[in-house]
C-alpha positions in Angstrom: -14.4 12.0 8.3 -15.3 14.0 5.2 -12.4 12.5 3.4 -13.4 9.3 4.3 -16.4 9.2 3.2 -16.4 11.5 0.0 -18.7 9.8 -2.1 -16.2 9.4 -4.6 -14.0 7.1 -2.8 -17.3 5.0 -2.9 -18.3 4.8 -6.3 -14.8 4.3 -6.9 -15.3 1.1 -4.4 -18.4 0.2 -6.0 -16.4 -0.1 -9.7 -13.8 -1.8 -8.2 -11.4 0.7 -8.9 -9.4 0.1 -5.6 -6.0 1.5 -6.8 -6.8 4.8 -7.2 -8.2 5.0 -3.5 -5.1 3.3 -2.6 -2.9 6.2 -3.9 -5.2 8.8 -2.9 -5.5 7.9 0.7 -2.3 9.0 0.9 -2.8 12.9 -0.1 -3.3 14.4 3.3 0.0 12.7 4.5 1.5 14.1 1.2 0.2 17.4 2.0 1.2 17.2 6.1 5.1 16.1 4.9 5.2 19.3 2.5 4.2 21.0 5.5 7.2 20.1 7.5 9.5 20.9 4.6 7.8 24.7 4.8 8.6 24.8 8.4 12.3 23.0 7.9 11.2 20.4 10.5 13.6 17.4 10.5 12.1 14.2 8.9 10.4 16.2 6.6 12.2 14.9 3.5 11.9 10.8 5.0 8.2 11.2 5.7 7.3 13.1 2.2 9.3 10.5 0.4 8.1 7.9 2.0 4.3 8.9 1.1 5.0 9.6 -2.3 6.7 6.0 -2.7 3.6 4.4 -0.9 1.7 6.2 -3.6 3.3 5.0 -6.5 3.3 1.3 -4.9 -0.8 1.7 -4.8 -0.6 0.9 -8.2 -2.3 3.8 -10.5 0.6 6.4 -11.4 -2.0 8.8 -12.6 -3.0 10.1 -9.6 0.4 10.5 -8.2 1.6 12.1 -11.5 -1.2 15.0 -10.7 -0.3 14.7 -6.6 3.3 15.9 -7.7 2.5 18.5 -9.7 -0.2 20.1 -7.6 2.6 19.5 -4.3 5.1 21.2 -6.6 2.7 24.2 -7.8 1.6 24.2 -4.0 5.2 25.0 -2.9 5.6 28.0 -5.7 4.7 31.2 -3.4 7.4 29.6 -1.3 10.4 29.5 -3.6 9.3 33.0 -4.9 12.1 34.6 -2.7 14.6 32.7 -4.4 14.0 34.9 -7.8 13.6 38.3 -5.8 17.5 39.1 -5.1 20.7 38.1 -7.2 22.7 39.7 -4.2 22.2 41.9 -1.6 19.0 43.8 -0.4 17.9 43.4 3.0 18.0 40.8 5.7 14.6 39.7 5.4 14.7 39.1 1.7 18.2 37.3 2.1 16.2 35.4 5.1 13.9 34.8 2.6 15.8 33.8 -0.7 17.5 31.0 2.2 14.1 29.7 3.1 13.5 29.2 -0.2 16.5 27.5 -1.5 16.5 25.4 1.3 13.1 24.0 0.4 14.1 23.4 -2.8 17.0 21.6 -2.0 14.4 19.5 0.1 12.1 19.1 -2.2 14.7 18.1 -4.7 15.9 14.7 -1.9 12.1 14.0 -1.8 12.2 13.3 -5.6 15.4 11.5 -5.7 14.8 9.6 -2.4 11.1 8.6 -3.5 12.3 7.5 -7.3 15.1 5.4 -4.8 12.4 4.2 -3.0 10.1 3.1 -6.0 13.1 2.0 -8.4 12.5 -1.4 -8.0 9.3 -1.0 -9.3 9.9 1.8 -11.8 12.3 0.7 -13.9 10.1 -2.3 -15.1 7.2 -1.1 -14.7 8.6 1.8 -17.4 9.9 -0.5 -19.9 6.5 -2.6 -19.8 4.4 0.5 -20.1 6.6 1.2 -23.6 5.2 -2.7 -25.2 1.7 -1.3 -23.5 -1.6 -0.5 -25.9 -1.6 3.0 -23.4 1.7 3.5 -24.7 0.1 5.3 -27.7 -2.0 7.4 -25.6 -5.3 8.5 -25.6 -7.7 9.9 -28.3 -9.6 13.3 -27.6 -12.7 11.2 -28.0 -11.3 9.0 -25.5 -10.8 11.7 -22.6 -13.9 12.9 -23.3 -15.7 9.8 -21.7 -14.4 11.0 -18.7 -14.6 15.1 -18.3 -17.4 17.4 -16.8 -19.9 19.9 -18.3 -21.6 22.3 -17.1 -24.7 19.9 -15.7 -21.4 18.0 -13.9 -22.5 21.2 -10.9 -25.9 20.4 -10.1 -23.8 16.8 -8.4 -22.4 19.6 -5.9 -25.5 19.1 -4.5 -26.9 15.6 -5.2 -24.6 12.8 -6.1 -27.5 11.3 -8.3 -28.7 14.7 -10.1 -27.8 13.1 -13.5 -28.6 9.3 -12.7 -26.5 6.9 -11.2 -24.2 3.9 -11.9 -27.1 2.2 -14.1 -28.8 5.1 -15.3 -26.2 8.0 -16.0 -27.2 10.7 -18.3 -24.8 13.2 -17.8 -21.3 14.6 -19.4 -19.2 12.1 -20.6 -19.9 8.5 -20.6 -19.2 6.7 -17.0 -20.4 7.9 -13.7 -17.6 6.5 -11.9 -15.5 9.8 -14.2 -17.6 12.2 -13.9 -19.3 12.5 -10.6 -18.5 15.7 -9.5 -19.3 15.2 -5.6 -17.6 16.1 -2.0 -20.8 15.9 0.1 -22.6 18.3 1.8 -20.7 18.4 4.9 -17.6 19.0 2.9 -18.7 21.5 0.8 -20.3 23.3 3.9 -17.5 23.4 5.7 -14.6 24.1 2.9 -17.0 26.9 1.5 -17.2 28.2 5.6 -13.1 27.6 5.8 -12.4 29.6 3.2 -14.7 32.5 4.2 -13.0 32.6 7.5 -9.3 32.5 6.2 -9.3 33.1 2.9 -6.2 35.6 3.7 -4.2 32.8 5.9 -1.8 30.8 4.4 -2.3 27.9 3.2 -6.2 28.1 2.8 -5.5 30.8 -0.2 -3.4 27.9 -1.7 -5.7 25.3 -1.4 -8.7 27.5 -3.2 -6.7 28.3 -6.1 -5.6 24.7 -6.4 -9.2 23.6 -6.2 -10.5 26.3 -8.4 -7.5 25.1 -11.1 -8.5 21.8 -10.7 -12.5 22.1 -10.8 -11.5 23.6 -14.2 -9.1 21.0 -15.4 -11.6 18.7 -14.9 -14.0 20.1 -17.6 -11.2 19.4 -19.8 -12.4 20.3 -23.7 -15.5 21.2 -22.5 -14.1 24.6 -20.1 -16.3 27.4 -20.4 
């Protein structure tokens, strides 16, 4: 219910920006499917695939470009057993350095099945993107429209601390970029999660990939 209504999904709304809530929907079934792939259950490979293709089909690429490399960093304390032993050692490290090259193995069929999936879609979407004005890329003056400062925080709190859709005052230039808001009920309870299990796998995961991405988010402007 949180998820749902995280007050970015509707400002997002509100723009019209429906295709990045169309992809980003899909990131608790992304996550849950990488969670069958840690625990080797079968159709763990069809259903991560699977989301990751419906993701790409929602239309904004961004957002699954990020999805992927926060699954894939996600995944890292995983396939650290594969590095620990070039032969040998123990039984539980070779248990381990087995877990971990089956997940890879995994994780590498999610990315061929999902770019199998999506091919259809990708290969002309790829060479359109190259006759494309975005082909070019962006300016730095141009991302900055869209990153957080410092003042970005006190939104933590109150969605409409710097203004709203009409009236913004804050970092960058849009609100619809820059509003740095989960809600109160999420932030009470993820603050209350972590406290409580900050040792259990995967809550340590998920701070430092919130942390990471808090940051990222200030982009040239990161204390």
């Amino acid at each position: 219910l949180c998820f749902l209504g995280w007050p970015r999904f509707l400002e997002q709304s509100g723009e019209g920006h429906y295709a990045q809530i169309c992809v980003v929907a899909w990131i608790p079934f992304a996550f849950l499917g990488v969670e069958c792939l840690r625990e080797g259950q079968r159709g763990g490979v069809a259903l991560t695939a699977t989301v990751l293709a419906l993701c790409f089909v929602g239309g904004h690429v961004q957002e699954l470009f990020y999805l992927v490399l926060l699954l894939t960093v996600y995944l890292t304390p995983d396939v650290a057993g594969f590095v620990h032993l070039r032969g040998g050692g123990t039984p539980s490290s070779q248990s381990a350095r087995r877990v971990a090259t089956r997940l890879m193995g995994s994780w590498a069929l999610v990315g061929l099945a999902a770019a199998g999936l999506t091919a259809v879609e990708l290969i002309p979407n790829w060479v359109y993107s190259r006759n494309s004005i975005r082909a070019a890329g962006l300016d730095v003056e141009a991302i900055r429209h869209g990153v957080l400062g410092l003042s970005s925080l006190l939104q933590l709190l109150d969605p409409f601390a710097l203004g709203g859709p009409l009236d913004y005052r804050g970092p960058g230039r849009y609100y619809c970029e820059t509003l740095c808001c989960l809600g109160i009920p999420a932030l009470v309870f993820g603050l209350a999660g972590l406290g409580g299990a900050i040792r259990r796998r995967p809550m340590g995961r998920f701070a430092v990939l919130g942390l990471v991405g808090l940051i990222f988010a200030f982009g040239d402007q990161t204390p």
